[in-house]
N, C-alpha and C positions, 0 to 999 in steps of 0.2 A: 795722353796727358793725364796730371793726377791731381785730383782735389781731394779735398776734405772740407767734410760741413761741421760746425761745431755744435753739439745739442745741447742747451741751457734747462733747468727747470721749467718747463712752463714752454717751450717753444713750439709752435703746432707749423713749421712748415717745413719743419726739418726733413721729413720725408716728400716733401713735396719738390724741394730742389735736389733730396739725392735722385727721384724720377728724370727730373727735367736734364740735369747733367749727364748719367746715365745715356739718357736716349741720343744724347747731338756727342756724345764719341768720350764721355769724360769716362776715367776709372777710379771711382769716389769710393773714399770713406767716410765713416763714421766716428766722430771722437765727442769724445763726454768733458763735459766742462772741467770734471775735476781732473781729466789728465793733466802732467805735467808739460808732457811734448806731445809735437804735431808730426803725423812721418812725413818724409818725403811726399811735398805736393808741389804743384803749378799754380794750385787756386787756390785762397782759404775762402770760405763761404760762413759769413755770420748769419744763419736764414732769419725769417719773420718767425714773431708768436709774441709771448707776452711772460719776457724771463722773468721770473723768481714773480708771477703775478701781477708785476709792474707796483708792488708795494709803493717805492718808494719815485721818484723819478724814473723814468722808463729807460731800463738798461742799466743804471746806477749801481747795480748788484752786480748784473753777470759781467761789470765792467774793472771787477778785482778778484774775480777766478781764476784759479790755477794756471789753466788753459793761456792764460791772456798776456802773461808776457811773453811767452810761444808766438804768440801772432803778434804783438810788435817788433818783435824780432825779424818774423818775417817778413813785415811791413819794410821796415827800415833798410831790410838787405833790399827789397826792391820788387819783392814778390806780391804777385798782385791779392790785393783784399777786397772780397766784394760784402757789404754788408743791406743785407732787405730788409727797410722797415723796421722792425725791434734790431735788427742787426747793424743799420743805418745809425741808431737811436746808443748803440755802445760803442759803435768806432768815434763817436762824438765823448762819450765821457772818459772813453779812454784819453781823448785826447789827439787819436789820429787824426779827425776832421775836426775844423774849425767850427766853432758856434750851437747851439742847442736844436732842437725840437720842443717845443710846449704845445699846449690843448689847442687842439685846433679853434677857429676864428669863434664859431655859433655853439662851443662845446656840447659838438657832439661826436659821435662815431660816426665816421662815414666807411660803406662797403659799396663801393660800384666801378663800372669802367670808365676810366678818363685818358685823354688824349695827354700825350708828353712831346713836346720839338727836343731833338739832337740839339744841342748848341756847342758841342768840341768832339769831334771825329779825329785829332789828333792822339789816338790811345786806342789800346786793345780792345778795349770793351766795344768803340762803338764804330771803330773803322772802316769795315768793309759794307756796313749795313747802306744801301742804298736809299732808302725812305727819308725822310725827313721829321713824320709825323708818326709815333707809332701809338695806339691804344694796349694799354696797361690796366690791371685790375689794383686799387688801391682799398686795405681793410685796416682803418687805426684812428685812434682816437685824439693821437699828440702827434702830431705830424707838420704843424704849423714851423717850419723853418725859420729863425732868428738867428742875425749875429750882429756884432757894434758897426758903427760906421767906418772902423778902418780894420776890420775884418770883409766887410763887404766891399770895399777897395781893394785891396789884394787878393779876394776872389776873381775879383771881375779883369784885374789886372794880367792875374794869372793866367786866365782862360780854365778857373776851378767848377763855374758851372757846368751842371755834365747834363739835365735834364730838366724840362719849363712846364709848369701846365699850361695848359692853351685848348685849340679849340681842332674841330678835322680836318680845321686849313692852315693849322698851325699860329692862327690870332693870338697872342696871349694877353689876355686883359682878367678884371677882377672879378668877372663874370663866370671866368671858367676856372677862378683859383678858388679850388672847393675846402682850404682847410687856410688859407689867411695867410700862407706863406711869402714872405720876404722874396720879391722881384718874382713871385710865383715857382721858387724855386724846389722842383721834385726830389735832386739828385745833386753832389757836388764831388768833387775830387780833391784828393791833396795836389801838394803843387807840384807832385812828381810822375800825378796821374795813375800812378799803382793802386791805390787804392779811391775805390769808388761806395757811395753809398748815396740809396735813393728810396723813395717810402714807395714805390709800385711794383709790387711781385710780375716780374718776367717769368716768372714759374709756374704763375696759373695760365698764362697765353700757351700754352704749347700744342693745343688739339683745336683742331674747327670744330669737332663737335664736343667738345665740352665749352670753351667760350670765345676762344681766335689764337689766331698763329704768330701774332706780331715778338711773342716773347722769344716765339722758335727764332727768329730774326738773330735775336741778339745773344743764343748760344750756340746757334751755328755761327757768327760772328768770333766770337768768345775763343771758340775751342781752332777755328782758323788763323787766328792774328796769334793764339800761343805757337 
């Protein structure tokens, strides 16, 4: 299987996901914003960081690079789009996913591990994964998930939510939603399920002795449902 990660000014995890794909069987590349085209892939990968400094709205910039009608294109044919975090943060102002990101609840930066529930196992991303509750590392400051009242209707309708915060039994209440998000919502899909975007790097899970394997989960998942 073939991916490609796009790297934006500013984006610091870009190598951190070509490791993680890499190691669970992917054969990735590397492509710079200002390319025109994407080669032949299976995955596009928008990773975490903080494109063009986050000047303006966060992703707002790297959300009219060259690159980027490349990846609606491939969005649209049906190819799957995973966006982390900052990358989460452009498939939104591109337009692929519904609804914004802003400052999280207590504007602050939050960096630590938090617990995520599965809520649609119907799609590649999270199909074969057996758990229910997996721990994620989440590092971002606009991560607070919003959208209207009949955009959160046809989320919910759709079966768009892809990931909840919650707790290690899977509770989800306001207690364990660390940045203010709408329905505690992590992660959401479009309504074709191809494309996925969620603010918790599964890319830093990948070693028990750096900080847990729960990420491993969902790229040996990944690369089995392609």
């Amino acid at each position: 299987m073939k991916s490609s990660v796009i790297i934006f000014p500013g984006s610091n995890c870009d190598r951190d996901m070509d490791v993680a794909l890499k190691k669970f069987g992917f054969k990735n590349q590397m492509v710079w914003h200002n390319d025109s085209n994407i080669p032949k892939s299976d995955l596009i990968v928008l990773p975490g960081g903080f494109s063009y400094g986050d000047y303006l709205r966060c992703g707002s910039i790297a959300g009219k690079s060259k690159i980027i009608k490349s990846v609606i294109d491939f969005a649209n044919s049906g190819g799957l789009v995973l966006g982390i975090c900052n990358g989460f943060q452009i498939l939104t102002e591109t337009g692929l996913l519904p609804g914004i990101l802003q400052q999280n609840k207590y504007l602050n930066f939050i960096c630590k591990n938090v617990f995520v529930k599965i809520k649609n196992k119907e799609n590649k991303y999270f199909k074969k994964i057996k758990k229910e509750v997996l721990e994620l590392h989440i590092a971002h400051n606009e991560g607070n998930y919003f959208c209207s009242n009949d955009e959160l209707k046809s989320i919910e309708d759709n079966g768009q939510i892809a990931v909840t915060y919650c707790d290690h039994k899977g509770n989800e209440d306001e207690k364990n939603n660390p940045n203010g998000a709408l329905k505690n919502i992590a992660g959401i899909f479009n309504k074709d399920k191809n494309i996925l975007g969620m603010m918790p790097h599964p890319e830093r899970m990948i070693d028990p002795f750096l900080s847990g394997e729960d990420g491993s989960l969902f790229f040996s998942n990944l690369i089995e449902s392609l």
